[in-house]
N, C-alpha and C positions, 0 to 999 in steps of 0.2 A: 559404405555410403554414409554419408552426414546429412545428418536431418536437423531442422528446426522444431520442437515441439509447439505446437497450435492451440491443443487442447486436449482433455481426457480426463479417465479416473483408472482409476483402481490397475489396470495390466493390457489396456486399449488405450493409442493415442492417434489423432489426427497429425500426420510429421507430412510439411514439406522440405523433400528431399534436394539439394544443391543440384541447379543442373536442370530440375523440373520444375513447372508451373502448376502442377494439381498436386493435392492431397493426396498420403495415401496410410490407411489403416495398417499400423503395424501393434504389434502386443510384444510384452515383453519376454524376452527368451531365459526361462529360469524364474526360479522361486524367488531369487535376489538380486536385482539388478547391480550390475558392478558400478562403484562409484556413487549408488546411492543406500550404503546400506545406514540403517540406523535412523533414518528417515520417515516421519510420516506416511505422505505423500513420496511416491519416488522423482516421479517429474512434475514439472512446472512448466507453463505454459513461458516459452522463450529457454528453455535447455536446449542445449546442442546436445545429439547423443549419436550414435553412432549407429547403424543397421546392416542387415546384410535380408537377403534376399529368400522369402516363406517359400522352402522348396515345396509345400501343398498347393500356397496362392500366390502367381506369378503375379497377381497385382496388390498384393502386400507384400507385409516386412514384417521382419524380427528386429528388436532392439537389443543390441547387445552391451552396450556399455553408455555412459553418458558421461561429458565433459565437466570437468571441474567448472565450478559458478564464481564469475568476479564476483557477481553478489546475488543476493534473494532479498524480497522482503516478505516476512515471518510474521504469522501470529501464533501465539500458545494455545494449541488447543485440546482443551480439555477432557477431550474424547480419545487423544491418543495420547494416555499416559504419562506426559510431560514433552511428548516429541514437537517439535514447531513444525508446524505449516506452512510448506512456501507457495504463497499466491501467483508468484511472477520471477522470472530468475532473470540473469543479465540484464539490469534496467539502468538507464543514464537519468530518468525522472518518475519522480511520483507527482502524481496529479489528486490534491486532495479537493474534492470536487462538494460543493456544500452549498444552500441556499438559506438566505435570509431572513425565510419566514416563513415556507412552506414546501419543504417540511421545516420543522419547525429549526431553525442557525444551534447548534450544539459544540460548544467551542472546546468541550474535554474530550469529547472523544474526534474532533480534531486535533487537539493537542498530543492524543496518541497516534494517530497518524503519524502527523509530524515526527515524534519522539521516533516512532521505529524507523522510520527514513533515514535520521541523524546517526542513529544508531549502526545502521548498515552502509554509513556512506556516500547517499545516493539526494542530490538534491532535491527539495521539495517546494512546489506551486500550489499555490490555492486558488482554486476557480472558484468563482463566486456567483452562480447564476441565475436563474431569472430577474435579473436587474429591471425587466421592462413590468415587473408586479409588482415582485417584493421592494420591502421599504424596510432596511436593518432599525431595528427598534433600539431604544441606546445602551441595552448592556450590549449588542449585537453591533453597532457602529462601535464601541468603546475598544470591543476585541479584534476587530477590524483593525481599528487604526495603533493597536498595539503591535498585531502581526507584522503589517510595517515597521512599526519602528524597529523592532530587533531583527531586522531583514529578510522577512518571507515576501516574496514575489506576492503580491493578490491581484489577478487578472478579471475584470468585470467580464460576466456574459451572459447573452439573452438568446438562446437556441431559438425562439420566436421570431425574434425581429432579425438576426445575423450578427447583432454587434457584438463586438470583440473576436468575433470566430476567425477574422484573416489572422489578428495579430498572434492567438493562443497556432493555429495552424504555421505558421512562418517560427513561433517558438518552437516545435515539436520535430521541425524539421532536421530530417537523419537521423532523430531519438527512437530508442527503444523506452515507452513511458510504460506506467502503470497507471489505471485509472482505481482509483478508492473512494468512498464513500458512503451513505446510508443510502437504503431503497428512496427512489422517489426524485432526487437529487437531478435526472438527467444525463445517467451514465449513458443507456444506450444510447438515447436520441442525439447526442456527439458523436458517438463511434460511427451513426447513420450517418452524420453530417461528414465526416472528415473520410471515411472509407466508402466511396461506391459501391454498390453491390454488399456491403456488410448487411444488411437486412436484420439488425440487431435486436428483439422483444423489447417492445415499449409498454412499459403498464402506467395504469393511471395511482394516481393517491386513493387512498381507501378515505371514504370522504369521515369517517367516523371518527380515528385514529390520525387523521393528517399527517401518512405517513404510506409510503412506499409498498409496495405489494412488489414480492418476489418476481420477476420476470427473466432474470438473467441465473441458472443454475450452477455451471459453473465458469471457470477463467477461460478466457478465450482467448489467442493474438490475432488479430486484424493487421494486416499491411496495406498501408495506403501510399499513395502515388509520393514520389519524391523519397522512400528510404526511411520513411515511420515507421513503425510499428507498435500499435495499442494495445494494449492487455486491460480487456475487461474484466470487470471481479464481480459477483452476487452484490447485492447491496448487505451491506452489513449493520447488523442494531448495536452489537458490542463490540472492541477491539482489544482485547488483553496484549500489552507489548508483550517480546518473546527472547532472549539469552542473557538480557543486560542484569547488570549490578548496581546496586543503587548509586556507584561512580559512576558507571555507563549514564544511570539517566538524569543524574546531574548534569554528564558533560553535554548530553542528547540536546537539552536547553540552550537554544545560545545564552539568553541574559544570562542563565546561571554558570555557563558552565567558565567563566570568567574567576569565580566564585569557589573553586573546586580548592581542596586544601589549605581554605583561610579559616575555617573554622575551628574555633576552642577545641574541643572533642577530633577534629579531624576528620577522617573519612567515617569515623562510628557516631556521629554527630546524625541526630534522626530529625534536624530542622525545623523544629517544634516550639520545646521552651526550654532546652538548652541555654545556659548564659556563653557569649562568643559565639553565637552561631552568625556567621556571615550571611547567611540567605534570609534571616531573618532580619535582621540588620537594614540590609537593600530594600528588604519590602516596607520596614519602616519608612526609609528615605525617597518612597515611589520610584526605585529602580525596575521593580518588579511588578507586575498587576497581578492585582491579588485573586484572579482570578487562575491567571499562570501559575501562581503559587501552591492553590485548592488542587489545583491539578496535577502539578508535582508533587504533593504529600499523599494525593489519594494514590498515585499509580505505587511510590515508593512502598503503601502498605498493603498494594495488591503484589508485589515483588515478592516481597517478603512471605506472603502466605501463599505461595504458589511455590510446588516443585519445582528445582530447576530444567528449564530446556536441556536435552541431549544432544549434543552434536559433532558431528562428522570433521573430519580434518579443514574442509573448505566450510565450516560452520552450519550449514545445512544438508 
């Protein structure tokens, strides 16, 4: 039997089965799941894997193997060793979901979003919400209207009022996305909006902090009418990218990755104060915003002082 995975941790997942309309608890069979050895996390919410039938519970399952991933998207987490973490497997978009002023617009660590998206493949959207509050202040409009220029989608939305919710719901349409972002942002109250019956935890901002309280624990898929399916995440405070090379997150850049092997020094060129460094160069002549920039040199020296990711033939 072929299952979708939904959700879980550790050796219990919620899998719907091809063929079936309900959930059903299976665990996995064996100390190591085949196909996901080396791994963090074995599965990921949107794995196919494969089951056969808990001759104890005729209304569960046993997982016996799981399907190679077109893709994942990964973070390094630091509690398991150097192994990456995948949040979401088979996804055709990531949805980096962020507000303008409350919680407070944080453009590095959407820049890491983004960066791991590029990384893996998989294109990336920026949602932009509470439009009908917030007001982008102008380093916040500045990186706004940057992300456009080097061609990130930025979709306006007000989960309040409805605006933009047809156009982002008709964008989504047939995809498998990923939702990302910080607590507080709005994750759930979309997955409520676009999934019926999703009944997602809504928390409010901790008024102290103006910032996000944990409500969603762990990834979840949601299928909604027309052939979606959402994958929501925890809200997250920090995003360490997770396998790349400081090539990789050159090219993960669009403005930069133009820029890849024009440098004096070449690929050992650390984009600094190098004389012939092309990234620098760019940023002199406003190719670059130097906010983009800040961004890229801090992740390249959090690269660097991190073990590398371990990974499996299909990457995760």
């Amino acid at each position: 039997m072929r299952g979708l995975v939904l959700r879980g941790a550790w050796n219990t997942f919620a899998i719907r089965l091809e063929g079936e309309d309900r959930e059903r608890d299976c665990v996995l069979k064996g100390k190591v799941l085949k196909g996901a050895e080396g791994r963090y996390n074995a599965l990921a919410p949107g794995d196919w894997v494969d089951c056969e039938p808990d001759p104890l519970r005729p209304d569960r399952g046993l997982i016996v193997s799981v399907e190679a991933r077109a893709n994942a998207f990964c973070r390094y987490n630091q509690k398991g060793a150097g192994a990456p973490q995948a949040l979401a497997a088979n996804i055709g978009l990531v949805l980096c979901m962020t507000t303008a002023a409350s919680p407070p617009f944080r453009p590095r660590f959407l820049d890491r979003l983004l960066m791991q998206a590029a990384f893996e493949g998989v294109p990336a959207v920026i949602i932009l919400n509470k439009i009908d509050g917030d007001s982008p202040d102008a380093e916040a409009a500045s990186r706004l209207a940057d992300y456009r220029r080097i061609g990130y989608e930025v979709l306006p939305l007000s989960l309040k009022t409805g605006a933009g919710l047809e156009a982002l719901r008709q964008r989504l349409a047939g995809l498998s996305a990923l939702l990302v972002g910080q607590s507080g942002v709005g994750k759930s109250t979309l997955i409520n909006a676009l999934v019926p019956g999703a009944a997602a935890a809504v928390g409010a901002l901790n008024r102290k902090w103006d910032r996000g309280t944990h409500t969603t624990t762990q990834g979840a898929l949601f299928e909604a009418p027309g052939g979606t399916r959402l994958i929501d995440t925890p809200g997250l405070r920090r995003f360490a990218p997770c396998g790349m090379t400081a090539a990789d997150a050159l090219l993960a850049m669009p403005e930069l990755a133009p820029l890849a092997g024009r440098c004096a020094f070449g690929l050992s060129c650390a984009h600094e104060t190098e004389p012939g460094c092309a990234v620098q160069a760019a940023l002199a002549r406003g190719d670059i915003h130097p906010g983009r920039c800040e961004s890229f040199l801090r992740i390249l020296k959090e690269l660097q002082a991190l073990p590398p990711c371990h990974f499996t033939a299909d990457r995760v």
